[in-house]
Structure formats: C-alpha cells, structure tokens
C-alpha positions in Angstrom: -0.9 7.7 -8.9 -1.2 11.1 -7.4 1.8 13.0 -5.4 2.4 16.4 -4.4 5.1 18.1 -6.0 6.9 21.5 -4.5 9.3 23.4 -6.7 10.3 26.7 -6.3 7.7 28.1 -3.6 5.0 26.4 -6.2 2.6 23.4 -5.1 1.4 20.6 -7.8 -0.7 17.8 -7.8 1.0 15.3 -10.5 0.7 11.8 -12.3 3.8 9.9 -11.3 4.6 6.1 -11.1 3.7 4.0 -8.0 6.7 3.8 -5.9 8.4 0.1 -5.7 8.7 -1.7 -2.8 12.3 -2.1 -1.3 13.4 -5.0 0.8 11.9 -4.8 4.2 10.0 -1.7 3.2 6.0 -1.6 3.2 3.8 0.0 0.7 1.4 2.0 2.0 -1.8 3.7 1.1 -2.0 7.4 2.0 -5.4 7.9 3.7 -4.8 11.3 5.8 -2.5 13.2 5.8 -1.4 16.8 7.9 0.0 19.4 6.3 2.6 21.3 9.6 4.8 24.3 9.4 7.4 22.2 9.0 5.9 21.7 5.3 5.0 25.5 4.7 8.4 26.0 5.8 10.1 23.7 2.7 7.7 25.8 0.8 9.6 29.1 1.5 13.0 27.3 0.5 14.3 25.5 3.6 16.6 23.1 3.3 16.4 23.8 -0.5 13.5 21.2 -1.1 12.1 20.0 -4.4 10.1 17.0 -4.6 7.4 15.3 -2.8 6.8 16.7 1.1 4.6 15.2 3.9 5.5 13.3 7.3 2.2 13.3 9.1 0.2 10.8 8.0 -1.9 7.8 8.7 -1.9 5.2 5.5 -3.2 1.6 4.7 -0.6 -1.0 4.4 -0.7 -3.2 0.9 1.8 -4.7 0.8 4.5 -6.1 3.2 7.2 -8.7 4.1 5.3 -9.1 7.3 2.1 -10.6 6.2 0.3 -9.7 9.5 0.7 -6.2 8.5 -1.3 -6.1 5.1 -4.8 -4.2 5.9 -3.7 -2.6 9.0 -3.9 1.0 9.5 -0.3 2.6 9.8 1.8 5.8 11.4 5.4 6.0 10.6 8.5 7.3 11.9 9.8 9.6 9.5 14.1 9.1 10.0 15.2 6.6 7.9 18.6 5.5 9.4 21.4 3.2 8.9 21.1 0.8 11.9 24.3 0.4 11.5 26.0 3.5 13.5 26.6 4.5 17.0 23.1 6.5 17.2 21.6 3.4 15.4 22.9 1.1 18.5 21.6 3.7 21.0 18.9 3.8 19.6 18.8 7.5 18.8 18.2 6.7 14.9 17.1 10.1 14.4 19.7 11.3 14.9 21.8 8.9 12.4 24.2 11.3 10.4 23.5 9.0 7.3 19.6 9.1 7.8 16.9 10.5 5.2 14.0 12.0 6.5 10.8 11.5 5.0 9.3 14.0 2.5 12.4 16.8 4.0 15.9 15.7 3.7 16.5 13.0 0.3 13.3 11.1 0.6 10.0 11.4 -0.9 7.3 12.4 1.3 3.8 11.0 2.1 1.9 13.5 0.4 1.0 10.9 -2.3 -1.2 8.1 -3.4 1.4 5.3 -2.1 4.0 6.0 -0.3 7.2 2.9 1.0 8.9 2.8 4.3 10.3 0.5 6.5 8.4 -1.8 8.2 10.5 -1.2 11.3 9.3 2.7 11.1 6.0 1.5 11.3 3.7 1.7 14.3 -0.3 0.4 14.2 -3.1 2.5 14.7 -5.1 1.4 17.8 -8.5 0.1 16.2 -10.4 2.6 18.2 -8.5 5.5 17.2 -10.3 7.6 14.1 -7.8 8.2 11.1 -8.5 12.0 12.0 -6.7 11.4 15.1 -3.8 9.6 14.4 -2.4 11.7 12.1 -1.4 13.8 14.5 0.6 11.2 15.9 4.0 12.9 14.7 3.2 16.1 15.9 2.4 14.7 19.5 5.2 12.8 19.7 7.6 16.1 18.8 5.8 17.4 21.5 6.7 14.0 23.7 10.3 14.7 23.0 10.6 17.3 25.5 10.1 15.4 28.6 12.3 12.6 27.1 14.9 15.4 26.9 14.4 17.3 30.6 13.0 16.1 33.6 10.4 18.9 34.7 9.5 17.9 38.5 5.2 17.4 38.4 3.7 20.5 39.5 6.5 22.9 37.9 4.9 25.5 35.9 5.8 25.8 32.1 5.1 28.5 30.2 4.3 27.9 26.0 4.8 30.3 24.0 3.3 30.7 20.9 -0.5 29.2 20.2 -0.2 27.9 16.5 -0.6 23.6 16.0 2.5 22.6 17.8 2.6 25.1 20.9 -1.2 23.8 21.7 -0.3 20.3 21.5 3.2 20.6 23.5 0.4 22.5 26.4 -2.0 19.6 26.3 0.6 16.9 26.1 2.4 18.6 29.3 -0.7 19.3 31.2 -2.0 15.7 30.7 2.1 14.9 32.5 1.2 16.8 35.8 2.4 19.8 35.0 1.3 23.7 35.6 1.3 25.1 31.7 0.8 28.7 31.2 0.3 29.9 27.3 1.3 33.0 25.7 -0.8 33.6 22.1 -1.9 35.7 19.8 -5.2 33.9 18.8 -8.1 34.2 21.6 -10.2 31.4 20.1 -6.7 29.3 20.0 -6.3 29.6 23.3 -9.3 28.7 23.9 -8.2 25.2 23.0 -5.5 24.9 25.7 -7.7 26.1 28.3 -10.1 23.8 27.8 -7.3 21.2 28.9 -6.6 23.0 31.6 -3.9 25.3 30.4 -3.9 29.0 32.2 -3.5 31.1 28.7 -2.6 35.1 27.9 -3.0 37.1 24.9 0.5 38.5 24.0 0.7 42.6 25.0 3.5 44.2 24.2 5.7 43.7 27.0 6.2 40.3 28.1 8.0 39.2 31.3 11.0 39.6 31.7 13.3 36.6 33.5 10.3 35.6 35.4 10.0 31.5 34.2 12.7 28.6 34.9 11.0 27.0 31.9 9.9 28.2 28.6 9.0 26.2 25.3 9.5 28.2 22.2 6.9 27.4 19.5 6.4 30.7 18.0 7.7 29.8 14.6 9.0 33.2 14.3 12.5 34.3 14.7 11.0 37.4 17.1 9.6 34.2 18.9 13.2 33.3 19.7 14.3 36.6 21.1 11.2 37.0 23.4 11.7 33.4 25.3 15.1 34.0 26.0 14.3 37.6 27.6 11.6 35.3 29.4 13.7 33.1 30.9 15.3 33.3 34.4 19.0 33.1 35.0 19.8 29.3 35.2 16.4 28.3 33.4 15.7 26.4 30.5 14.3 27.1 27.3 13.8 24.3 24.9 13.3 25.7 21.0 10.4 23.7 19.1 10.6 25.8 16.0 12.0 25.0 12.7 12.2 28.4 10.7 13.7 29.1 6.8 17.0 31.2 7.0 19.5 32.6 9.9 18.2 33.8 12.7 19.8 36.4 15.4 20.4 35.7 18.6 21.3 37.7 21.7 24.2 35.8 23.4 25.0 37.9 25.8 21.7 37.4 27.6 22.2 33.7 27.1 25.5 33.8 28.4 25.3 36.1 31.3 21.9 34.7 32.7 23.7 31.5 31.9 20.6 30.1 30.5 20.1 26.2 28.9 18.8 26.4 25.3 17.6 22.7 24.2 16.8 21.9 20.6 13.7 19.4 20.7 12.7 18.0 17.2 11.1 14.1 16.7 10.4 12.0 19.5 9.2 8.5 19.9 6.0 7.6 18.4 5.2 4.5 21.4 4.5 7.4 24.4 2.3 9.5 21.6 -0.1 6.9 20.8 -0.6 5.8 24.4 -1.0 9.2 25.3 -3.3 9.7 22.5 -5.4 6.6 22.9 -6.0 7.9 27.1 -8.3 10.5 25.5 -6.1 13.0 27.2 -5.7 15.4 24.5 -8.2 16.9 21.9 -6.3 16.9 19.0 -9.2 17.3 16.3 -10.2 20.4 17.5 -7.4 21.8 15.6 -8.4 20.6 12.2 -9.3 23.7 10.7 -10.0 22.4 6.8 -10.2 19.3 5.1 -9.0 18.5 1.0 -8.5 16.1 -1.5 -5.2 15.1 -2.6 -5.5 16.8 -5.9 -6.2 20.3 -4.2 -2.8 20.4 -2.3 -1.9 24.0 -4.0 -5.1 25.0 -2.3 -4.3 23.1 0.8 -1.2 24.7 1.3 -2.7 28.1 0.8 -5.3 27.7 3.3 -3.0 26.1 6.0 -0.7 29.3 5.5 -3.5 31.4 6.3 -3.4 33.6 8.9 -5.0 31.6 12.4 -5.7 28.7 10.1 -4.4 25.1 12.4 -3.9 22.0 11.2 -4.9 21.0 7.4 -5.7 17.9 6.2 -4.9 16.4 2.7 -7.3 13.1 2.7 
C-alpha cells in the first residue's frame, strides 16, 4: 500500500506493508483525508516526528470484530488510551498519560492506504453527510472542546483571533451556540467565511485592543498570536489557547498575573457534539477546502497547504 512518510522536514509517498489488524481494532480504508497545522507543524520538527502523520480523516471500514461495521463510512478519535487509568474511568481518555495519539505521538497516522484503530474510537458517518464534510469532523470537535471546557453565557461576545482553518471553524461552531463572535484576521476573503455565518470580522491593524474582551480564543498559530490575546484580554477574562506551535514560546507573565487573567489550553474534544452539529447544516465547512490531491502527491500537498492563505487540503 501507499503511506506518507515525514523525515527530517521531508514528505514521501512510499510502498509499505498493509498494517495488521489488532484485537478489537478495525481496518480501515483511507478515503479523505485533511492535512491541519497540526501536521505542518510535525513537519517543522515538533514533537520530534518521523513516520506516518494524519488524524483527519474519513475511511471505509474492511474489516472488523463487529460485523455491522464492515462497509460503513468511518471518523475516528485519534487518543488511543489505556482504559484502564483514572482519565480512562472519567472518561477523559485523551488525556490518558499512557495514550498514543494517532499519526503524532508513537502511532502511525492515517495518511495511508489502510490504516487500524479501535473500534471503540470509531464513530459512523451520517449517510447524508458527503465524505468532504466529515473529515473535518476532528477539527470541529477541537473547536467543540471549548464550550465543554467554559461555560460562556448565550449572548456573550467572543472575540477569535486569528482567521486560518481552525479560528474559522471555532467562530462558526460558536455562533451556531448563541453566541456574539467577533474575528480578528489577516485574510479579507477568509473572513469572508465567518461573516457569512454571522461572525462580525476585522482585518488586523497594527494596534489591537488593549484589555477590552472577557473572552478571547487564540488560534493564531503564531507565537506573536499569543502575546497579542493576552494584551487583549480584560483583567479577570479568559483566554483559551487553540494553537499548537514547534519550539518555546515567550510569555509575558506579569500581564497574566497582574490582570489576573484565566489562560485555558483546549486541544481534542468529543467527536458525538461535532457530528450533530455538523449534520444541522449549521456550519460550512467545505468552503474551506482550498485544494484537493492524490495520496501519492502528499510532498506536494503539504507544500500547497503551507502556502501562504491556502485553508484546508485534502489528501483523497
């Protein structure tokens, strides 16, 4: 079969063997997958990757334990974890301290022909839902997370910052909960996205506001990103950080501490509130499909998803 290999900042297609099938796992046909920064991210060296990347995807199922599974259309969760510990039995399995995590952290990704994981990570695709769709079903639910995480009062205002894939989902997905979502971007035609949902948007200028928001969603994806949000923040708001970024990154404490600000790291969330979400037709996620490749042009994928304004890419 086909998988994508990264090594060393470099992107392969190569021949390896289909995977086996471990007890209580399902093998799975890859039949989208979306390439996030996440992934571009492992390509600059975080968390010292090599191997096989990809979490977003939508595959076949072709084998199973559970018979009624075979043919169906598939997302997965993407922490693989124990069961067995005390975030297993809350049922905060990603957060398991003996977890992998698909195609990041010591387990091969889905960027690949077939892929296995375990049918109790697995979650079917309504049969109305296009592929194209659903494989932004990770992404959403990331975005989900946050109102599992705080409880923002309908009608609050929210401010986004940052307009790449993940800040215009995390606007649509809080709009669509009742809430008054204001953008800050770069990108006039990606704003153009969230307004269309209903999001009030602004280009960036040079000076943003200073401690005017009780809450602020950081999805920059830059480490300036960081230090802007927190300036942005009002004494006793919350911010909650949405980006993953490669290497240290400096932070003003003394602005944290003295405007005695909440800073909440938000990463997975659950995949049931996502679909449903998803499948109310409440958010226009293919409008930020910006390119479309075969499997065996992933080098090429990944150079047009790093692309300056280039969204989400697809490897199909």
């Amino acid at each position: 079969m086909l998988a994508v290999h990264l090594d060393k900042g470099r992107v392969s297609a190569r021949r390896t063997p289909v995977p086996r099938r471990p007890p209580g796992h399902a093998l799975i046909r890859l039949l989208c997958g979306g390439i996030c920064n996440t992934d571009l991210e492992l390509q600059r060296g975080y968390y010292g990757f090599r191997g096989i990347p990809g979490h977003e995807f939508v595959g076949e199922v072709v084998g199973a334990e559970t018979a009624s599974l075979i043919g169906k259309r598939v997302v997965g969760e993407i922490n693989l974890a124990c069961g067995e510990c005390g975030f297993c039995a809350k049922g905060l399995g990603r957060h398991c301290l003996r977890r992998t995590v698909l195609g990041i952290v010591k387990q091969p990704g889905a960027f690949r022909e077939f892929l296995t994981l375990p049918e109790v990570n697995l979650h079917l695709v309504p049969r109305e839902m296009a592929t194209q769709t659903a494989v932004f079903t990770e992404p959403v639910a990331a975005a989900c997370e946050i109102l599992d995480q705080v409880r923002i009062a309908k009608g609050e205002r929210v401010v986004v910052l940052g307009d790449g894939k993940l800040g215009l989902l995390i606007s649509q997905v809080l709009v669509a909960s009742g809430l008054r979502v204001h953008q800050f971007g770069r990108h006039r035609n990606k704003l153009r996205i969230a307004e269309r949902a209903g999001v009030s948007t602004e280009i960036v200028k040079k000076n943003l506001p200073v401690a005017e928001f009780d809450w602020v969603v950081e999805a920059t994806g830059s480490a300036e990103g960081l230090r802007q949000a927190i300036s942005m923040t009002r004494p006793r708001g919350t911010l909650i950080l949405k980006s993953t970024i490669h290497g240290l990154v400096p932070v003003d404490t003394a602005k944290v501490i003295v405007n005695e600000i909440t800073m909440v790291g938000s990463r997975c969330g659950r995949f049931e509130p996502a679909l449903k979400l998803m499948r109310s037709g409440k958010l226009q996620v293919e409008e930020l499909i910006s390119d479309r490749f075969p499997l065996a042009s992933a080098a090429r994928a990944f150079e047009r998803a790093a692309e300056k304004g280039v969204l989400k890419v697809l490897l199909i």
